[in-house]
Every structure is written in C-alpha cells, then in structure tokens.
C-alpha angles and dihedrals in degrees: 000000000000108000093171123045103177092088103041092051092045088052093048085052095057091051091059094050081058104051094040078059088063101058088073091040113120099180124073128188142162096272093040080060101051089048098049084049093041087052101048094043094045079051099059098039086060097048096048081052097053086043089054085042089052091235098136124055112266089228083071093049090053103046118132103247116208102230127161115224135197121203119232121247097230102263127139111261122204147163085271098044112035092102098065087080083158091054097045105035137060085239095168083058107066117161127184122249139165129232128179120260090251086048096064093035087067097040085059096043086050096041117167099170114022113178130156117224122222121205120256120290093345134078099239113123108237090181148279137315110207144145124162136239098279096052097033095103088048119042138358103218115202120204121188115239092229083062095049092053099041087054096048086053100045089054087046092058097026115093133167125237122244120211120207113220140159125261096223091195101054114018099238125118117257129215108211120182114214124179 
C-alpha cells in the first residue's frame, strides 16, 4: 500500500515530460524502444497503485478513455508470432471504443503485444498499439501518445480530498477520502 504519494506522482510526472519529449523525436533505436516501453508500463503501474491506495480520485479511475481498436482475424498468436499486428488483425477497419482508465491500466500491465505506431511517412511517434494476453486472440487496442501523456500527468496532479470526522462509537478520529 502507497502511504506517501508525493514520490510516486513526481516520478509519474516525470514520466509524462519524457514521453512528451518523444512526441518531436525523429530517430528511433533499439534502446529508444525499451524506454519508451519501460516508461509507459512503469505509468500505468503507478497509476493502477495510487488507484488501489486510493490516492487518486476514483472519478479518474473511472474516465472513459478514447482508444481505437482492430479485431483479430482469428489466427493463433503466440511468443513467436505477436509481431506480425498486420497478419493477425483487420488493421484497414479501425473503429473507435472506450475503456476506463483502470481497464487500460491492466491491458498495458498485461501486455501481450506492445508496438508503438508512427505516423505515416514520417518517424514521429502518434502512440501505442497494445492488448494483453487475455484479449490477444481477440482485439488489437491503439492509444495515442498525447493521451497517454496527458493521463500520466492528470493522476500526477489529481488528489483526492480527506475529511476529518468523529467515530461516535468509539471516540477516535476518523480519515474519509472523498473525490
């Protein structure tokens, strides 16, 4: 359980400035790859802790995020094969879902595919393309990295209020988190 939130929300927002920084970067290696992954999976873990620790307001826990998401065409995906998205998935028929904010939290912690997407003909990241091994054989979801950045920075800033009362019943002061 998270006590302290103060370091886990300056490191999220950290995590946000980064990956804002990515959104100009033109060249792409290896090791750009593993930190963008490393960033975006270590998000949305802390996010999913301060949600447990009740240390983000539930109303952000629970917000509709816009996501695009691609049905599977039926193949078998495995560790050898999840590369192959264009194989796998109906990519030409995007269609546009939401998810709450905890949902997509735990697709990206269980990631089974995790890609980013470029934009077209140039070398700018436009987000991620990620599901997780329970829904691999099923859909391909996409999330644009301005929304990813914009959410790790919204739990970073966003608290929730406490309220101090009175256990009548038994005489001790009482802590209760309200959104």
């Amino acid at each position: 359980m998270i006590y302290e939130s103060f370091y886990w929300k300056r490191d999220l927002a950290k995590r946000a400035a980064y990956l804002e920084e990515k959104l100009k970067q033109r060249r792409w290696d290896e090791r750009s790859y593993t930190r963008l992954e490393q960033e975006i999976m270590l998000g949305f873990y802390s996010i999913r802790k301060l949600a447990d620790a009740k240390k983000i307001p539930d109303k952000l826990v629970n917000k509709q995020i816009t996501l695009m998401y691609f049905k599977s065409r039926g193949d078998f995906i495995h560790h050898g094969n999840w590369a192959n998205v264009d194989r796998h998935y109906h990519l030409a028929d995007g269609k546009k879902i939401t998810k709450t904010l905890a949902y997509v939290a735990n697709q990206l912690i269980h990631s089974f595919v995790f890609l980013p997407v470029h934009l077209e003909a140039t070398p700018l990241i436009e987000g991620i393309a990620f599901n997780s091994d329970r829904t691999k054989s099923e859909v391909l979801f996409t999330m644009k990295m301005s929304l990813i950045v914009d959410t790790f920075y919204r739990a970073a800033t966003e608290y929730n209020r406490k309220t101090k009362r009175m256990d009548s019943a038994t005489g001790m002061t009482v802590y209760v988190v309200k959104d």
